[in-house]
Backbone as JSON Lines, residues from 0, in Angstrom:
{"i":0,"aa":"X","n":[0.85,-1.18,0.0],"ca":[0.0,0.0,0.0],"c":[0.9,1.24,0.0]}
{"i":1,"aa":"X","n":[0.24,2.14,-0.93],"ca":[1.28,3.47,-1.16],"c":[1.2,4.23,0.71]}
{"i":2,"aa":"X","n":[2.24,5.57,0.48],"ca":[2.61,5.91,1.74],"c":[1.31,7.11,1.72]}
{"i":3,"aa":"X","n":[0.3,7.56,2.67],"ca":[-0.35,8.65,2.66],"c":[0.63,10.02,2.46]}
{"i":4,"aa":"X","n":[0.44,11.28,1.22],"ca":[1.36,11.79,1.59],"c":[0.37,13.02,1.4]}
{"i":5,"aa":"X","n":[0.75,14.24,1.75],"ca":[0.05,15.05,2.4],"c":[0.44,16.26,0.51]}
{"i":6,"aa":"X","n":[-0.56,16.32,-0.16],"ca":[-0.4,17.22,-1.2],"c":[-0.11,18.58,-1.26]}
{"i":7,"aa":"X","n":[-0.85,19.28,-0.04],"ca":[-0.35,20.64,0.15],"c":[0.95,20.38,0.76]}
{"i":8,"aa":"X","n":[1.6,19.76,1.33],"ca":[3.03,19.46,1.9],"c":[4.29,19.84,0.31]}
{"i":9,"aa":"X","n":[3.63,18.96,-0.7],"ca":[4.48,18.73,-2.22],"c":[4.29,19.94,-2.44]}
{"i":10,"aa":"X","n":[3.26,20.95,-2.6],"ca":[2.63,22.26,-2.84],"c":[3.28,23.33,-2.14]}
{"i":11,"aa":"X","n":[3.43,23.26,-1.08],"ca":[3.99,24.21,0.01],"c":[6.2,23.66,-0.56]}
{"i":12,"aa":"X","n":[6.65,22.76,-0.83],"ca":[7.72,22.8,-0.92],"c":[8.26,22.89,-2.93]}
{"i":13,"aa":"X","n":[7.34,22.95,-3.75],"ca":[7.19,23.15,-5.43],"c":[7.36,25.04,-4.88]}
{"i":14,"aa":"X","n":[6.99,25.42,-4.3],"ca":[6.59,26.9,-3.93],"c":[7.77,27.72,-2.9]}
{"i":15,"aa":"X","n":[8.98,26.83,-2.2],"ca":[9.57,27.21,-1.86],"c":[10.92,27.82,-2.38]}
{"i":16,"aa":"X","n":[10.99,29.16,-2.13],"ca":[12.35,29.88,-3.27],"c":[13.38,30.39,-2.38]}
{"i":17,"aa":"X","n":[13.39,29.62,-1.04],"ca":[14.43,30.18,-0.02],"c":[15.52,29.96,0.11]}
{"i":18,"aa":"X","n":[15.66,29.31,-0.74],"ca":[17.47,28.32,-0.54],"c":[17.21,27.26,0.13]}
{"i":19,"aa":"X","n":[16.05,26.96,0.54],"ca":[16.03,25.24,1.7],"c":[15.48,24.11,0.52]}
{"i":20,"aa":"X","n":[15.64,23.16,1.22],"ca":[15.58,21.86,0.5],"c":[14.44,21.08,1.13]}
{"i":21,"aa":"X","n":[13.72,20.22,0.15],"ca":[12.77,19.47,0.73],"c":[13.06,18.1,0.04]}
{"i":22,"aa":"X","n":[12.48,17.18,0.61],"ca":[12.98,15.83,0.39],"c":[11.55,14.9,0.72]}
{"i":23,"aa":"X","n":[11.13,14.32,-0.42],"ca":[9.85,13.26,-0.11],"c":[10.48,11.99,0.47]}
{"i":24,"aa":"X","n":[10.04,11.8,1.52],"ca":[10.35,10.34,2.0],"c":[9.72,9.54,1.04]}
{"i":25,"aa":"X","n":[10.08,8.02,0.35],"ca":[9.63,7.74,-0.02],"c":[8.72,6.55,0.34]}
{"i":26,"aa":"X","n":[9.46,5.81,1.48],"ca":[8.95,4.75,2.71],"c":[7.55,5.5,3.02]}
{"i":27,"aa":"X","n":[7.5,7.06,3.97],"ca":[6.57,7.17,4.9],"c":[5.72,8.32,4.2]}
{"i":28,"aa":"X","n":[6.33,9.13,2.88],"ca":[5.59,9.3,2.81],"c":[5.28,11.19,3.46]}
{"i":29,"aa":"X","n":[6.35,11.46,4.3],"ca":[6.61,12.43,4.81],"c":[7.72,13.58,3.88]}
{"i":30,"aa":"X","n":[7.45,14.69,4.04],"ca":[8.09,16.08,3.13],"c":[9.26,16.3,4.74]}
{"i":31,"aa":"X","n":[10.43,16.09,4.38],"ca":[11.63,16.77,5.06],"c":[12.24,17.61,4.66]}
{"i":32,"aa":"X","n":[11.75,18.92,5.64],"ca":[12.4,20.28,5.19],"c":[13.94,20.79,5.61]}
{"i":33,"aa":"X","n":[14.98,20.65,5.13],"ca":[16.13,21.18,5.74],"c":[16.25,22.39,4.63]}
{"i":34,"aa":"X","n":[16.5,23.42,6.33],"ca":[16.41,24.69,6.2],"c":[17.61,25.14,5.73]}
{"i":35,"aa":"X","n":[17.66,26.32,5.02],"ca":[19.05,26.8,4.33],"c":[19.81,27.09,5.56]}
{"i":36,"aa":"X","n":[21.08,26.56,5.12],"ca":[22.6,26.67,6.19],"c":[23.37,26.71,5.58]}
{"i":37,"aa":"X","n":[24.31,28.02,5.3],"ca":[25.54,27.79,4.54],"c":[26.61,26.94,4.98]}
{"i":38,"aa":"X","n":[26.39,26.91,6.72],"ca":[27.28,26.78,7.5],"c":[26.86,25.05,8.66]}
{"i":39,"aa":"X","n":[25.93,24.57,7.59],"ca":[25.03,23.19,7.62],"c":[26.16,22.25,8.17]}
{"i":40,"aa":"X","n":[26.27,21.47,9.22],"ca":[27.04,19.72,9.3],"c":[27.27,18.9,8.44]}
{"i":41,"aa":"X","n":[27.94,18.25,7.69],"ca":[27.44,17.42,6.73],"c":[27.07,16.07,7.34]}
{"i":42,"aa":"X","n":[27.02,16.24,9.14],"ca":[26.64,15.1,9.59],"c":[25.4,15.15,10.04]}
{"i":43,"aa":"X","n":[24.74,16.15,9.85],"ca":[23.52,16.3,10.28],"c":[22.54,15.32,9.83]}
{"i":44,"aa":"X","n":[21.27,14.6,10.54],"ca":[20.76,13.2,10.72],"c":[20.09,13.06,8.99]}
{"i":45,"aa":"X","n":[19.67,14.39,8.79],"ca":[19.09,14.05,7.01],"c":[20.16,13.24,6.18]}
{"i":46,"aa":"X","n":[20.95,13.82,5.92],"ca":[22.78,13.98,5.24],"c":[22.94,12.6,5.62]}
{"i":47,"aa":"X","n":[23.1,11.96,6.69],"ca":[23.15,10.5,7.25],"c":[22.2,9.74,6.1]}
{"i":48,"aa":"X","n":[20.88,10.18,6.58],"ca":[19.59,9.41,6.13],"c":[20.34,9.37,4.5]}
{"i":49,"aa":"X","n":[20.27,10.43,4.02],"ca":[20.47,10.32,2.39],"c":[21.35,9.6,1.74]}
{"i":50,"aa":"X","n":[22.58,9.92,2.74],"ca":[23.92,9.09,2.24],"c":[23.77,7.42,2.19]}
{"i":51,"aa":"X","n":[23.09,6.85,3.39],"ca":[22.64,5.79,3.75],"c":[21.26,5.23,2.93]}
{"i":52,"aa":"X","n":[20.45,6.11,1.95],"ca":[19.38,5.4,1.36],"c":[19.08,5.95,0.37]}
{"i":53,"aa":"X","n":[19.78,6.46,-0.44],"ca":[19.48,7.83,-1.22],"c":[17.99,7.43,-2.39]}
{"i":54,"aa":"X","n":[17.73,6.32,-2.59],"ca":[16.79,5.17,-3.3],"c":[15.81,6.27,-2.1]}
{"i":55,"aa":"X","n":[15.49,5.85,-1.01],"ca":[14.65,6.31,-0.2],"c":[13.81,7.53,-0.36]}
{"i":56,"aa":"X","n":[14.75,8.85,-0.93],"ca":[14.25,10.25,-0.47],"c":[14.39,10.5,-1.82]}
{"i":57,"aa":"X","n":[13.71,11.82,-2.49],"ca":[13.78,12.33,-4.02],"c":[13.5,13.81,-3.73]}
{"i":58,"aa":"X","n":[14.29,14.66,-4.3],"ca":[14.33,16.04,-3.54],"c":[13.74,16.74,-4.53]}
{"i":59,"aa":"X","n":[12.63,17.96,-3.73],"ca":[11.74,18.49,-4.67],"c":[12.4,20.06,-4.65]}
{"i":60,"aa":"X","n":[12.77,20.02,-5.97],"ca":[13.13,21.27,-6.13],"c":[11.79,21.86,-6.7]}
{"i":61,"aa":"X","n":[12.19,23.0,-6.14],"ca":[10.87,24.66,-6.45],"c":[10.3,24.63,-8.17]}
{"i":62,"aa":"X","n":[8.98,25.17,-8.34],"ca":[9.11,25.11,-9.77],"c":[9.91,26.9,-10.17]}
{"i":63,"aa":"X","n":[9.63,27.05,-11.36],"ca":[10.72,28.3,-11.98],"c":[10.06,29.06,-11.76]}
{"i":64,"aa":"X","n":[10.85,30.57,-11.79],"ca":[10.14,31.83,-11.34],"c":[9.15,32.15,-12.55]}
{"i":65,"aa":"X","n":[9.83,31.48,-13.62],"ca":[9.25,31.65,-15.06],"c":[7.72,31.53,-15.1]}
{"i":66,"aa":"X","n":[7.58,29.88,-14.27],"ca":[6.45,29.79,-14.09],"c":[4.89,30.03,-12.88]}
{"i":67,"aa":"X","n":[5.71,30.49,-12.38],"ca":[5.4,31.9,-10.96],"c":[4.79,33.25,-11.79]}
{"i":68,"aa":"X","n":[5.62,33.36,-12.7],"ca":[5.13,34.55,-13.69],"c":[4.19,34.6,-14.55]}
{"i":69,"aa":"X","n":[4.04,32.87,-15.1],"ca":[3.11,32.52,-15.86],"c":[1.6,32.61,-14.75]}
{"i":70,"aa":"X","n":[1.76,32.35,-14.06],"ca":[0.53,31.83,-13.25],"c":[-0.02,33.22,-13.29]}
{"i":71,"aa":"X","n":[0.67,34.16,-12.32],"ca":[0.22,35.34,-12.78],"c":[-0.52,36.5,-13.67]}
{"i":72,"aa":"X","n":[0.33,36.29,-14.45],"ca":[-0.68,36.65,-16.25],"c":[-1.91,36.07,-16.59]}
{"i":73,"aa":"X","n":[-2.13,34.33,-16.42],"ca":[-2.72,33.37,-16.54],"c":[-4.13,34.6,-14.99]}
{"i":74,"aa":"X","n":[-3.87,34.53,-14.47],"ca":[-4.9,34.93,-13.65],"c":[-5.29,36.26,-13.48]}
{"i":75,"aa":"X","n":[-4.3,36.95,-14.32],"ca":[-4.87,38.35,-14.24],"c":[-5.75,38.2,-15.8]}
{"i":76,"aa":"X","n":[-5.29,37.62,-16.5],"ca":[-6.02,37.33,-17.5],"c":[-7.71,37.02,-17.34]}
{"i":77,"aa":"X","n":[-7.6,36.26,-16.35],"ca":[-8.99,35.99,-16.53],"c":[-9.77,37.12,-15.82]}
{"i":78,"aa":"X","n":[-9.78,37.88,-14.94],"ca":[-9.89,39.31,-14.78],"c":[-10.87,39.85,-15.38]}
{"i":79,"aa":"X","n":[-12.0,40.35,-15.13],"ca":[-13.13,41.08,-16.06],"c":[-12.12,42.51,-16.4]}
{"i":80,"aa":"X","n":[-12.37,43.24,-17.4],"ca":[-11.9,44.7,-17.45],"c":[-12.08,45.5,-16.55]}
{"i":81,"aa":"X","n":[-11.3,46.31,-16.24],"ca":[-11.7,47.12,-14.67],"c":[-9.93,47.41,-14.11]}
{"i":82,"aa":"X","n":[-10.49,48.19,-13.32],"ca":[-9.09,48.92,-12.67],"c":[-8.19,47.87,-11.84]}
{"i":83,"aa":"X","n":[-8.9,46.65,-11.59],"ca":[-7.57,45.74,-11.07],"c":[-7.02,44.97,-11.39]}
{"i":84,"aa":"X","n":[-7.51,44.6,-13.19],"ca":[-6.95,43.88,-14.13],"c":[-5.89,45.07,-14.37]}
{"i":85,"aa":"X","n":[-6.33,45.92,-14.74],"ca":[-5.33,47.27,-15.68],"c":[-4.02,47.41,-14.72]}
{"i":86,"aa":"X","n":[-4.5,47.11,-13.03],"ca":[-3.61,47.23,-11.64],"c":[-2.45,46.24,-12.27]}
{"i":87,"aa":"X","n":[-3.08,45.29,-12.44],"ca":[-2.14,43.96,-12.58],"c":[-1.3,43.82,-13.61]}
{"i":88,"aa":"X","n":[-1.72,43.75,-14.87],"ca":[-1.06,44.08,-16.06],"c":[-0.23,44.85,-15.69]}
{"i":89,"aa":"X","n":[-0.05,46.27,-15.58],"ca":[0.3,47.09,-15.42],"c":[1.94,46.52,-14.04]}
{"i":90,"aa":"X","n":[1.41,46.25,-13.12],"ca":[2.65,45.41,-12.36],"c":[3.43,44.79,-13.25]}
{"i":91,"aa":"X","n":[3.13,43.67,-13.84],"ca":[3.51,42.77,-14.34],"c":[4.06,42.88,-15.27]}
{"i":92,"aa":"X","n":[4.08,44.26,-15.71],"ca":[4.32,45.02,-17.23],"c":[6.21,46.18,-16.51]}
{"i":93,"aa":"X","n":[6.29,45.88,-15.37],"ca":[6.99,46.91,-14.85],"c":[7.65,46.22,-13.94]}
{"i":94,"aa":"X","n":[9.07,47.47,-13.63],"ca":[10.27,46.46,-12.54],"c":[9.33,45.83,-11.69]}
{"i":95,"aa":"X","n":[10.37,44.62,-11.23],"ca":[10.23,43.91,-10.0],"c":[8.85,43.8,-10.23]}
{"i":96,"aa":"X","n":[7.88,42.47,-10.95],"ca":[6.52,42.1,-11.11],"c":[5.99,41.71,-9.89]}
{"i":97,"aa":"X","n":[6.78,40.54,-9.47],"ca":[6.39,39.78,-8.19],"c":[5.69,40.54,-7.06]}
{"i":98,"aa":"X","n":[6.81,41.78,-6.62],"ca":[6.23,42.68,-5.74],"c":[5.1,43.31,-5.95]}
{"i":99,"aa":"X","n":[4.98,43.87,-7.49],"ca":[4.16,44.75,-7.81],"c":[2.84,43.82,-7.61]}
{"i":100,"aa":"X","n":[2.76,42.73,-8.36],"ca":[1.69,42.2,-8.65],"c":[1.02,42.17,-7.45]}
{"i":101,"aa":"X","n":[1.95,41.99,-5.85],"ca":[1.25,40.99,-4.69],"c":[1.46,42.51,-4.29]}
{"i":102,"aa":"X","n":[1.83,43.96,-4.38],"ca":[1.08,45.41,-3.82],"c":[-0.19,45.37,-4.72]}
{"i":103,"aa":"X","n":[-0.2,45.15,-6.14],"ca":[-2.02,45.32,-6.96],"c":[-2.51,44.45,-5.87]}
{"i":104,"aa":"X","n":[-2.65,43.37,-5.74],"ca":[-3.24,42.41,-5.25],"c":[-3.71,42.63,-4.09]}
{"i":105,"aa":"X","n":[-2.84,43.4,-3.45],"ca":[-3.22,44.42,-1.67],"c":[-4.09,45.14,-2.15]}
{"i":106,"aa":"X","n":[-4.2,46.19,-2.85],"ca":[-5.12,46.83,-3.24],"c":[-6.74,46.52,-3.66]}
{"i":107,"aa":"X","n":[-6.66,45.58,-3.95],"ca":[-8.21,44.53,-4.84],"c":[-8.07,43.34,-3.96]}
{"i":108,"aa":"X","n":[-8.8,43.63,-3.0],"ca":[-9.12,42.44,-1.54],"c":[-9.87,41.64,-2.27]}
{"i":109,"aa":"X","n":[-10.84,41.86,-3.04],"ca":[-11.29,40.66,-3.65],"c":[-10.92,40.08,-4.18]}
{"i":110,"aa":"X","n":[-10.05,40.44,-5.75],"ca":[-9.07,39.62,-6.22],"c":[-7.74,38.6,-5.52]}
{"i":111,"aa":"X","n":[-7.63,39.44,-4.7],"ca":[-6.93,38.94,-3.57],"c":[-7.01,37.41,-3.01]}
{"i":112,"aa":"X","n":[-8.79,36.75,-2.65],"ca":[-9.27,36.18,-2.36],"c":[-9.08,35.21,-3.4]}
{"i":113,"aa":"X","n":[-9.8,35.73,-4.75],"ca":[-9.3,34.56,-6.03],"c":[-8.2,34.63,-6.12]}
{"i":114,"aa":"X","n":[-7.43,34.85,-6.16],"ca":[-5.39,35.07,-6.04],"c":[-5.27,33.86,-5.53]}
{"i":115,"aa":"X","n":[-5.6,33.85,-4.22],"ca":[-5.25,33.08,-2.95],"c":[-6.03,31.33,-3.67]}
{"i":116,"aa":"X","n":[-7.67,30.96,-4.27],"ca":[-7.82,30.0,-4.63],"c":[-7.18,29.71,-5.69]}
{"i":117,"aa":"X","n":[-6.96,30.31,-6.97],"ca":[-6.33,29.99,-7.97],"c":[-4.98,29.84,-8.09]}
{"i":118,"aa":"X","n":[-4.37,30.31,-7.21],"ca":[-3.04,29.4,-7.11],"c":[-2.71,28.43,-6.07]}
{"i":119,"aa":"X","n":[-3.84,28.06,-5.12],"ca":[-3.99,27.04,-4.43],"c":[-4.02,25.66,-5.2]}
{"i":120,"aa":"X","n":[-5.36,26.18,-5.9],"ca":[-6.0,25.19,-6.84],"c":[-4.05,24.34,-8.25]}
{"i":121,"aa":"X","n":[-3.68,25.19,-8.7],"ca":[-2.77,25.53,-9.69],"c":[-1.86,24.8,-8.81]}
{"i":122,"aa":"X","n":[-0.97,24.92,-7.81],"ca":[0.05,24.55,-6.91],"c":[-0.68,22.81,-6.52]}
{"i":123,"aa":"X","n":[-1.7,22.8,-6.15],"ca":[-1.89,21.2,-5.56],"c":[-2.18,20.24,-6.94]}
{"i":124,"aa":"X","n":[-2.35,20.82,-8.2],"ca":[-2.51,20.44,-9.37],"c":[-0.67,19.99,-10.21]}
{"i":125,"aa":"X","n":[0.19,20.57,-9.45],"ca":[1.61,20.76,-9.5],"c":[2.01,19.86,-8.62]}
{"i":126,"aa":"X","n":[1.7,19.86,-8.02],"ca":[1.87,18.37,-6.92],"c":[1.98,17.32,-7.41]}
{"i":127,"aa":"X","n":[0.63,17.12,-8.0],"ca":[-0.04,15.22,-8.63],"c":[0.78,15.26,-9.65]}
{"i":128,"aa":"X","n":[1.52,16.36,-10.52],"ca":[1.9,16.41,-11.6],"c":[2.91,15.76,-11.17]}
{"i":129,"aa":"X","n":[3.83,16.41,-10.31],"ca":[4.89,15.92,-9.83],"c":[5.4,14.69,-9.11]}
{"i":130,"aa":"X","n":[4.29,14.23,-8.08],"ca":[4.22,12.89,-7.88],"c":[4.11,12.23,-9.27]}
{"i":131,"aa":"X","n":[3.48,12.1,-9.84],"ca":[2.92,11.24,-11.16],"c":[4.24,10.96,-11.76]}
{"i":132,"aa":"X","n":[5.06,12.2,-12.39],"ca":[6.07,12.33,-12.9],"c":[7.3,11.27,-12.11]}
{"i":133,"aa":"X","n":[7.38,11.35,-11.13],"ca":[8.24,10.72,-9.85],"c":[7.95,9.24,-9.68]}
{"i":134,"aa":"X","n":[6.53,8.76,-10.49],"ca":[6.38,7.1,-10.45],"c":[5.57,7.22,-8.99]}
{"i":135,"aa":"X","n":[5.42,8.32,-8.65],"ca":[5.36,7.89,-7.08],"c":[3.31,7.79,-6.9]}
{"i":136,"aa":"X","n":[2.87,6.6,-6.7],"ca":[1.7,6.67,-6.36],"c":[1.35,7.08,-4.76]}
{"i":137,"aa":"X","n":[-0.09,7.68,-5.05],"ca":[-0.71,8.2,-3.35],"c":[-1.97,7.24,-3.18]}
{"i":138,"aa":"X","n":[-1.87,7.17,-1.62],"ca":[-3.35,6.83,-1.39],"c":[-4.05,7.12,-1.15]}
């Protein structure tokens, strides 16, 4: 029987751009987060675990900012016409998008709200992709 594994867990670490590392157990089934350390052990108990089973763990790197950017467009797109589509574009069209987009996005509390499902929805859809891709079945 496959390992229960928790999808917003794959979602929450596809989404991480901090310098830390995540690692799917593949036994249990569990997301192991080791946090960025320049100045990391290399004996530290993960580093053990990995060296010792590396078959075991498969490390999920972040998806691209590229496609962080896509999502974006993709959702301002769908946007009726109106001042917080024009908000958004307009970010997204100008330095530093990321910021801009998530100050429009402060601005239009409602959009805000769809912001928040549609890349929920988009990110746990990135998940299955990614399990799937990985061979790795869920239960």
């Amino acid at each position: 029987m496959p390992p229960k594994i928790d999808i917003q867990d794959i979602a929450m670490a596809l989404d991480d751009h901090s310098g830390s590392e995540w690692y799917l157990d593949r036994q249990t089934g569990e997301c192991v987060y080791r946090p960025f350390d320049p100045g990391l052990d290399e004996n530290d108990e993960l580093e053990v675990a990995l060296d010792a089973d590396p078959e075991r763990y498969v490390q999920i790197e972040p998806l691209s900012s590229r496609t962080g950017f896509q999502l974006m467009a993709d959702f301002t797109a769908s946007l009726a016409e109106g001042k917080a589509r024009s908000d958004m574009e307009r970010a997204l069209n100008g330095r530093k998008p990321f910021r801009a987009f998530k100050d429009a996005l402060d601005a239009h509390l409602p959009e805000r709200e769809r912001w928040f499902k549609f890349r929920d929805d988009f990110m746990q859809a990135e998940a299955r992709r990614w399990l799937e891709e990985q061979g790795i079945e869920t239960s």
